[in-house]
C-alpha positions as CSV (number, residue, x, y, z in Angstrom):
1,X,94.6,91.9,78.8
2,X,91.5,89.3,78.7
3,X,87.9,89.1,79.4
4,X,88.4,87.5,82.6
5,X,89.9,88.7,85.8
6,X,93.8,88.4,85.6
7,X,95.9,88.1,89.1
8,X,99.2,88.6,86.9
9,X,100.1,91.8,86.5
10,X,102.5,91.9,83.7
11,X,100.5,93.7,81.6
12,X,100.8,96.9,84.0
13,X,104.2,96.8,83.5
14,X,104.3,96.0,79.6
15,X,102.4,99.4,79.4
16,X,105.4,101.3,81.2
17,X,103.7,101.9,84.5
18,X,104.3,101.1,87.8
19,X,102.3,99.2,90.1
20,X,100.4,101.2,92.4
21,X,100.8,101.9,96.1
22,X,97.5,102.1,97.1
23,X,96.7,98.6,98.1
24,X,100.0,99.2,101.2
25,X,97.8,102.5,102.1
26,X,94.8,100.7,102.7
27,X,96.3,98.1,104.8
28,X,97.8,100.8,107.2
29,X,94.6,102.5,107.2
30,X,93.0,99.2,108.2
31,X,95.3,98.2,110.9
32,X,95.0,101.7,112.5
33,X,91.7,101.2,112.4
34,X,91.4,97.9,113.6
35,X,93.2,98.9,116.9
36,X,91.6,101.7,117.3
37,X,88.6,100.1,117.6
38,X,90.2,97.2,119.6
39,X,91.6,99.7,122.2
40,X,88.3,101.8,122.3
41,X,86.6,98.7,123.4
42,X,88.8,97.6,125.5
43,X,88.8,100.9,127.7
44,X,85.3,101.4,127.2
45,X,84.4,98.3,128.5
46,X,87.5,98.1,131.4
47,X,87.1,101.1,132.4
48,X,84.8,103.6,131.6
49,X,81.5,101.9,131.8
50,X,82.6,98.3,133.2
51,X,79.0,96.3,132.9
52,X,78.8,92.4,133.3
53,X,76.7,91.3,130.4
54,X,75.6,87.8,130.8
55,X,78.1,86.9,133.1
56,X,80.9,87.4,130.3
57,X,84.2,89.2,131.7
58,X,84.5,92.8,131.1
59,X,87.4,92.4,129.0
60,X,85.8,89.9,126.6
61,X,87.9,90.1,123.2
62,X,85.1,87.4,120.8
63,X,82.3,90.2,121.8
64,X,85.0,93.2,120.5
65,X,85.7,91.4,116.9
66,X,82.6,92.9,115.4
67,X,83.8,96.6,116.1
68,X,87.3,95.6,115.6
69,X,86.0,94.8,111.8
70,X,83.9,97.5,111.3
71,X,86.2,100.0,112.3
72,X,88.7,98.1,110.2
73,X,86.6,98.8,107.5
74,X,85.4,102.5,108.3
75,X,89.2,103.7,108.5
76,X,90.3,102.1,105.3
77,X,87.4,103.4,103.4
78,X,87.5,107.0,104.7
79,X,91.6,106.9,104.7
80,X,91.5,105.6,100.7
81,X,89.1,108.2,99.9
82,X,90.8,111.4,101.5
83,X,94.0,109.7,99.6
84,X,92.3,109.6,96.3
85,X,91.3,113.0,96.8
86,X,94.7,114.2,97.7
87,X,96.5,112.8,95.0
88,X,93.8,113.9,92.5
89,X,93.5,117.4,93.9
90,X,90.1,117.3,94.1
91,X,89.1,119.3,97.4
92,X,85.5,121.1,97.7
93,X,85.8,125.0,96.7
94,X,88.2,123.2,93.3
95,X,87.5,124.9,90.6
96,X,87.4,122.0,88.1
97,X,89.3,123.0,84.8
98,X,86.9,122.6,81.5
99,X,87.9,122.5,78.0
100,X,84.8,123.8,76.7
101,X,81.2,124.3,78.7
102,X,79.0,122.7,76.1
103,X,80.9,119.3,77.0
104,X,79.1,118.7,80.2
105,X,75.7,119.7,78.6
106,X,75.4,117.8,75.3
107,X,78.7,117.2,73.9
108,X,81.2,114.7,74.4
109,X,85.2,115.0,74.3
110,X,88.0,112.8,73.6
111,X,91.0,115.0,74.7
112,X,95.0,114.2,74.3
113,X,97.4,115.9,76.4
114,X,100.4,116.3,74.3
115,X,102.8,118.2,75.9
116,X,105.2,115.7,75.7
117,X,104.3,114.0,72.7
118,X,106.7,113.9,69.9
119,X,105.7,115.3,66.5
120,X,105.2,111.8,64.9
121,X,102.7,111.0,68.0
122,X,100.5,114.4,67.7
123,X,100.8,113.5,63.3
124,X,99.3,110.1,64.6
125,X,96.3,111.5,66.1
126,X,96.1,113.8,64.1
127,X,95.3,111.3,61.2
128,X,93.0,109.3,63.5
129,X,90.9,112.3,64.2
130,X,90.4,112.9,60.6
131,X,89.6,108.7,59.7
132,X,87.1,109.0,62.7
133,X,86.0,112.1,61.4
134,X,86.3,113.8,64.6
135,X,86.7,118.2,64.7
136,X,89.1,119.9,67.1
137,X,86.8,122.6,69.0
138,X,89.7,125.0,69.8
């Protein structure tokens, strides 16, 4: 990792993860988008409410760009957010699981899950917590 942005990315692998998927979502969102603002144009203009504006035709594709993109941009932004929700399970009427109340008031926490941690991991932290003179609340 460095200071600067980095286009490589290596270093998500060298840490064991996988690259995300995300990016493939929000391109999907934005071509859904982006046509569906294309073909809302096009049949508002054609055939709903068919108006000459300055002599252009009524199916006039430079003056639909500027919806195209924002709609382009409205999809993907509403799409990645639902998706970030989804996969973080965080839906209104959550109840948000808290290790102890006074950390949102005045405390702060530094919490490990270790679950899956071997016993020489958990001795590692263990002795980390004590050099940083850190206290386990529960």
């Amino acid at each position: 990792m460095s200071l600067r942005p980095s286009r490589s990315t290596a270093w998500i692998r060298s840490l064991g993860l996988k690259e995300s998927r995300l990016h493939f979502l929000g391109f999907i969102y934005g071509a859904i988008g982006a046509t569906f603002g294309f073909l809302a144009m096009t049949w508002i203009f054609t055939r709903d409410w068919p108006i000459v504006f300055g002599g252009k035709p009524f199916w006039s594709v430079p003056a639909f760009i500027p919806i195209t993109f924002e709609m382009t941009v409205l999809f993907a932004a509403w799409g990645m957010t639902i998706t970030f929700y989804t996969i973080c399970g965080m839906w209104p009427g959550v109840k948000a699981k808290t290790l102890d109340n006074r950390i949102t008031d005045d405390k702060f926490c530094l919490a490990f899950d270790v679950t899956d941690a071997t016993e020489s991991d958990v001795d590692n932290l263990k002795a980390f917590s004590h050099k940083a003179r850190l206290r386990k609340s529960m």
